[in-house]
N, CA, C and O of each residue as an XYZ file, in Angstrom:
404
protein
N    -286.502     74.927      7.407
C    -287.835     74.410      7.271
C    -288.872     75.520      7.412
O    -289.878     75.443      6.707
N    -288.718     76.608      8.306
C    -289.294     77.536      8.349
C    -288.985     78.970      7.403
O    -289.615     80.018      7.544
N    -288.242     78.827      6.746
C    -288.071     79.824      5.619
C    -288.786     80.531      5.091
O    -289.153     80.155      3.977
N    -289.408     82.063      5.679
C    -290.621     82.561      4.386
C    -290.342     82.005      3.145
O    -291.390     81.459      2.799
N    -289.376     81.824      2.162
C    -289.673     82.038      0.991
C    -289.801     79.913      0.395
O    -289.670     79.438     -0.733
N    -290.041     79.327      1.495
C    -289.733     78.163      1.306
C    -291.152     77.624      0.195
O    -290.980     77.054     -0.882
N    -292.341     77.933      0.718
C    -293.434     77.541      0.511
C    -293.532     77.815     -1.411
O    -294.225     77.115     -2.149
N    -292.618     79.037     -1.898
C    -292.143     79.093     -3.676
C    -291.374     78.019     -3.810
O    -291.493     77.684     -4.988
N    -290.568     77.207     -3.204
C    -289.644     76.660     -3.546
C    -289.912     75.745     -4.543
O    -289.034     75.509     -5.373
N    -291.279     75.038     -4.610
C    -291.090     74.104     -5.229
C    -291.472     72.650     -4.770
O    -292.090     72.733     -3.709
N    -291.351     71.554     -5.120
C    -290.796     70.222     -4.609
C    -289.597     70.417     -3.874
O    -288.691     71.001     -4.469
N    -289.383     70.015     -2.586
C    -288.381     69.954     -2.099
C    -287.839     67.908     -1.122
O    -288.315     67.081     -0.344
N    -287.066     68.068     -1.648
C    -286.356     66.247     -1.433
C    -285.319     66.722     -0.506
O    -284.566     67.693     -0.566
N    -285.460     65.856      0.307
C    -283.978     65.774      1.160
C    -283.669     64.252      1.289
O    -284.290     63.242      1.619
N    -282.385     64.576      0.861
C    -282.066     62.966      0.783
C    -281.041     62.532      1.391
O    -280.212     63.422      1.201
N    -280.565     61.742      1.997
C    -279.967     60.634      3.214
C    -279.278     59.630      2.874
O    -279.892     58.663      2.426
N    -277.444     59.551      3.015
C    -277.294     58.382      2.791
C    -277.235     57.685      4.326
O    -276.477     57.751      5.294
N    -278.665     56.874      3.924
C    -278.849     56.422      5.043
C    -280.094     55.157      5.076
O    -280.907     55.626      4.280
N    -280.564     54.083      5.466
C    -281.775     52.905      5.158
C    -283.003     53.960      5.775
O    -282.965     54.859      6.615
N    -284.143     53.365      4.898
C    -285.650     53.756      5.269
C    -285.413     53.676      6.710
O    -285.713     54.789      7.142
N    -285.102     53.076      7.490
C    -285.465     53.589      9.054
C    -285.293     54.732      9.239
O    -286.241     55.493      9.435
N    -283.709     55.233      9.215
C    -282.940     56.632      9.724
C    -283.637     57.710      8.737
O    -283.625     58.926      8.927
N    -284.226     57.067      7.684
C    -284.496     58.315      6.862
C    -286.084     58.640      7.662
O    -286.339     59.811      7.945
N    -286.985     57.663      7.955
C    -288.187     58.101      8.767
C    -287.832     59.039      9.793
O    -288.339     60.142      9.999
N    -286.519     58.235     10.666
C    -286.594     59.209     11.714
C    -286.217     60.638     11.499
O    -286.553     61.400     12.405
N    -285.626     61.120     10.541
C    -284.837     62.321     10.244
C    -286.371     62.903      9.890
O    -286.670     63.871     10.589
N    -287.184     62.570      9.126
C    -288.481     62.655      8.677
C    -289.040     63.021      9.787
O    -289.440     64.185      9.777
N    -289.207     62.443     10.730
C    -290.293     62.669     11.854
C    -289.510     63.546     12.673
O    -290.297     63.929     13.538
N    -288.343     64.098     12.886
C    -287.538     64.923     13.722
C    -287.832     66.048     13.113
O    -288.279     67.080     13.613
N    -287.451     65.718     11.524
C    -287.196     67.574     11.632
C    -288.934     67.907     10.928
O    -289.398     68.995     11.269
N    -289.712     67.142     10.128
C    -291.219     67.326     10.084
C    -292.045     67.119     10.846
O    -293.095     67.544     10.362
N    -292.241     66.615     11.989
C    -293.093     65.526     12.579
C    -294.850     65.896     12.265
O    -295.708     65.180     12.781
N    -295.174     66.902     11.507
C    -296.556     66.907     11.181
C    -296.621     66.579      9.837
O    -297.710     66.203      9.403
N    -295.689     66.645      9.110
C    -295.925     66.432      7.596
C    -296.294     67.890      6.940
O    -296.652     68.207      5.806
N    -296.096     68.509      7.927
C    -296.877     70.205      6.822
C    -295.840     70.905      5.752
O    -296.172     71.801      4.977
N    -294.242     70.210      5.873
C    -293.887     70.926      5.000
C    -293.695     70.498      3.579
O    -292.967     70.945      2.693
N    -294.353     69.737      3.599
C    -294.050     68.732      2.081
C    -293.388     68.387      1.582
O    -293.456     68.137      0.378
N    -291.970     68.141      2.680
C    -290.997     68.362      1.714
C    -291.088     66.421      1.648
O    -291.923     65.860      2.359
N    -290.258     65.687      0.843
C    -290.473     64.014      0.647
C    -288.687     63.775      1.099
O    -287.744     64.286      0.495
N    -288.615     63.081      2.023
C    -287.550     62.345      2.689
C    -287.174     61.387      1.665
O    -288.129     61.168      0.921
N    -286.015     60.666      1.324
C    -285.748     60.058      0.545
C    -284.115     59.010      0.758
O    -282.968     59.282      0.404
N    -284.585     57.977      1.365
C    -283.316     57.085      1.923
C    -282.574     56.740      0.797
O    -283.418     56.343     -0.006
N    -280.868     56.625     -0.004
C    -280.197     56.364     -0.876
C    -278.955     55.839      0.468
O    -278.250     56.669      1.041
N    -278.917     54.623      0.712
C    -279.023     53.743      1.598
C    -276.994     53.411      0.810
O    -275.943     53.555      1.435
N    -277.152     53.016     -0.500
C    -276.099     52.462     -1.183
C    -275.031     53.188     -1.667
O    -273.928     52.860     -2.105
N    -275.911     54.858     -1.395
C    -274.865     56.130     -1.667
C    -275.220     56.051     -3.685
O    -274.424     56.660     -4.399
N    -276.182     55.432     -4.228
C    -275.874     55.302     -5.481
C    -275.976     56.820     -5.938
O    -275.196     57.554     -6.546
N    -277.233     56.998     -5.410
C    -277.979     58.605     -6.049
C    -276.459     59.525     -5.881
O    -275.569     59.792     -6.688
N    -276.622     59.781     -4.720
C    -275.357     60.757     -4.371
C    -273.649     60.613     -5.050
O    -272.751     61.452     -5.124
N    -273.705     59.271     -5.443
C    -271.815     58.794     -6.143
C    -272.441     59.390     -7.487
O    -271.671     60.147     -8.079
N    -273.635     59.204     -8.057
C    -273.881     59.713     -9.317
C    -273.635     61.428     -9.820
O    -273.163     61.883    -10.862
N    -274.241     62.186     -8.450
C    -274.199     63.342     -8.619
C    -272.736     64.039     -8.112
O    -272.559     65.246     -7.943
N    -271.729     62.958     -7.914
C    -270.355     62.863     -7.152
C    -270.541     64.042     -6.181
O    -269.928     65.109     -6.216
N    -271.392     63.706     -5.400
C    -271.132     64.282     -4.211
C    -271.114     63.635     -2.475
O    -271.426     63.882     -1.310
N    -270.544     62.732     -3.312
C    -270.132     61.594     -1.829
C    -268.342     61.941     -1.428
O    -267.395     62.421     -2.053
N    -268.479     61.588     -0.536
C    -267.162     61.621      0.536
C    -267.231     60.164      1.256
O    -268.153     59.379      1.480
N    -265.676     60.165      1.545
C    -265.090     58.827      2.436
C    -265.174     58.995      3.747
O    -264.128     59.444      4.215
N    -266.181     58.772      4.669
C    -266.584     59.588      6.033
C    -266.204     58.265      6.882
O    -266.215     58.476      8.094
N    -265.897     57.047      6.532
C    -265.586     55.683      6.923
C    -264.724     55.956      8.412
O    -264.974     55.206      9.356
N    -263.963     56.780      8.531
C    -262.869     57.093      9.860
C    -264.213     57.858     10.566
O    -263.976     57.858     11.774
N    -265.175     58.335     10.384
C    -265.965     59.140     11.756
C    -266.899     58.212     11.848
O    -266.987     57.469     12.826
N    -268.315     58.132     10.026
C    -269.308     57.489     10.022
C    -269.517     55.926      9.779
O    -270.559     55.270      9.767
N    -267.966     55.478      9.557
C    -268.336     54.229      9.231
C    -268.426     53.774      8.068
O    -268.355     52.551      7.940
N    -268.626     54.697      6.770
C    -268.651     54.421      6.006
C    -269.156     55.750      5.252
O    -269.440     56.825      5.779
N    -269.209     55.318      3.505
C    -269.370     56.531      2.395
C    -270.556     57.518      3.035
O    -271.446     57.132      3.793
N    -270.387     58.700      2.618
C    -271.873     59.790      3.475
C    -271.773     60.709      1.938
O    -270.885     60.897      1.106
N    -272.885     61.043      2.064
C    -273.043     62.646      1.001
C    -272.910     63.924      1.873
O    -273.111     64.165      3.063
N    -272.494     64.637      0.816
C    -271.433     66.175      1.534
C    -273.045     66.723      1.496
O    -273.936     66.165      0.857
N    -273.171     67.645      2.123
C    -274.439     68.268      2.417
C    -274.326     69.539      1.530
O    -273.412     70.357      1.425
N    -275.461     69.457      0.965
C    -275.693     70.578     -0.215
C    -277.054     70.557     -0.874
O    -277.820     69.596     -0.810
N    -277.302     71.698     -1.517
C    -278.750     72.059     -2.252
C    -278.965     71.964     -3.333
O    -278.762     73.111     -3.731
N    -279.352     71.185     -4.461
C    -279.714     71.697     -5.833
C    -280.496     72.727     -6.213
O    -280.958     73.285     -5.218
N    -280.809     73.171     -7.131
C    -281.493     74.154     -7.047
C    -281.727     73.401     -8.944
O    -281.024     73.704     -9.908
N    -282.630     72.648     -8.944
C    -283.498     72.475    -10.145
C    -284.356     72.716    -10.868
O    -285.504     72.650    -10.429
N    -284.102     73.125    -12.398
C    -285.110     73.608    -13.520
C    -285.521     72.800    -14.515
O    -284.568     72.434    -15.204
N    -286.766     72.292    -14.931
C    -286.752     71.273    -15.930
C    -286.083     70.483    -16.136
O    -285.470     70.255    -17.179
N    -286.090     69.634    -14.661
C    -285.134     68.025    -14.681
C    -283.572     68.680    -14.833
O    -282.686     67.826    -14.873
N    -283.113     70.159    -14.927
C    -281.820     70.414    -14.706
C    -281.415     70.743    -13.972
O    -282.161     71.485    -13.334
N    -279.925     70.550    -13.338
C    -279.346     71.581    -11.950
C    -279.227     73.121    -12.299
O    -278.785     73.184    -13.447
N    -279.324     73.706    -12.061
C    -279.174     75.369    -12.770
C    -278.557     75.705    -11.276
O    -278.332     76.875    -11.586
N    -278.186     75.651    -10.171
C    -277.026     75.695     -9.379
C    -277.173     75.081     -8.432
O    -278.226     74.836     -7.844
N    -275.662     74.631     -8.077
C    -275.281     73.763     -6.314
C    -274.933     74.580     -5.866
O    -274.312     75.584     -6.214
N    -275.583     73.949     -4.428
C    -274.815     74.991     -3.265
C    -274.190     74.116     -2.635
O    -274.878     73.756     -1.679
N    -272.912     73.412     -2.698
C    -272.311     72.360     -1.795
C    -271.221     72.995     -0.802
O    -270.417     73.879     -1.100
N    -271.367     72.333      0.494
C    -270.559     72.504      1.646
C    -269.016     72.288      1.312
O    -268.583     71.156      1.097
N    -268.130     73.520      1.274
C    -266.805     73.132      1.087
C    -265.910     72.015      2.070
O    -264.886     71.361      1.874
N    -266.896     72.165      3.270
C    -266.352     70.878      3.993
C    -266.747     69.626      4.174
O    -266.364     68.544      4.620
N    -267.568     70.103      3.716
C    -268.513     68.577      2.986
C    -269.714     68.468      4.565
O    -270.398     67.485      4.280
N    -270.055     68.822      5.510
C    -270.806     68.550      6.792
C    -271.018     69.996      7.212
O    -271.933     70.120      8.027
N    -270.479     70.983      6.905
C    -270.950     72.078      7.539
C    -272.095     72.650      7.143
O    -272.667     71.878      6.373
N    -272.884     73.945      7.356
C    -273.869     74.334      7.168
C    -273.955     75.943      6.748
O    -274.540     76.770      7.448
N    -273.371     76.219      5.658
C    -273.649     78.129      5.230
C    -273.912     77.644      3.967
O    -275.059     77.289      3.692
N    -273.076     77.579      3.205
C    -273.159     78.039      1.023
C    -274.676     77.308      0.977
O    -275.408     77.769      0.101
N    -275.305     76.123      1.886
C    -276.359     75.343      1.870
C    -277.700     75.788      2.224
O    -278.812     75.472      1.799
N    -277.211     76.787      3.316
C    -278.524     77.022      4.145
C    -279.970     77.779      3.476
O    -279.962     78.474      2.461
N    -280.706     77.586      3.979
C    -282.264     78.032      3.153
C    -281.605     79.995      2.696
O    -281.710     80.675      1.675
N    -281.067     80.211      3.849
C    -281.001     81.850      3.894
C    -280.125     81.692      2.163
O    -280.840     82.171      1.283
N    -279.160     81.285      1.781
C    -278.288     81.634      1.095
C    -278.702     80.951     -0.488
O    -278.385     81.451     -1.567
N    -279.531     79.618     -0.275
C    -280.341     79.063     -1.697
C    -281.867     79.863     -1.935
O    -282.082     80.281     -3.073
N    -282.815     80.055     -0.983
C    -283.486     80.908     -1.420
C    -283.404     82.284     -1.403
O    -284.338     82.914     -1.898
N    -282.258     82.999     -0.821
C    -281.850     84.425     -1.049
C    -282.892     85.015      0.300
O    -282.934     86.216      0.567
């Protein structure tokens, strides 16, 4: 969130399979002023994420379907590269350091 090079980035979405509640709170945890612009975005049904097949069967920890944690990196409505977690929950190929360079 604090990334020098974040503020080029762009539009930035982070999205949650998870209902408008959990997605506020993730919202107010990791923004709680709103300064970084980025737009929170609850996909509650996993639809968004089964589309971009990057859902996993997390049902034995979470209870149910989750999205693997990862970055798009979008150009004119296209992906021009993913950065997805080979373990689907961890945090490097994803991180700000390694998508914005």
């Amino acid at each position: 969130m604090k990334h020098p090079k974040i503020k080029d980035a762009g539009n930035v979405f982070v999205v949650t399979v998870n209902d408008a509640f959990v997605t506020k709170a993730w919202a107010e945890n990791l923004d709680p002023d709103g300064s970084t612009g980025f737009r929170f975005i609850g996909d509650p049904a996993c639809t968004f994420t089964k589309a971009l097949d990057l859902d996993f069967d997390g049902t034995a920890i979470f209870g149910n379907e989750r999205g693997k944690r990862y970055a798009l990196l979008v150009e004119d409505g296209k992906v021009k590269e993913a950065f997805v977690e080979p373990d689907n929950t961890g945090i490097d190929v994803s991180a700000a350091e390694k998508v914005l360079g």
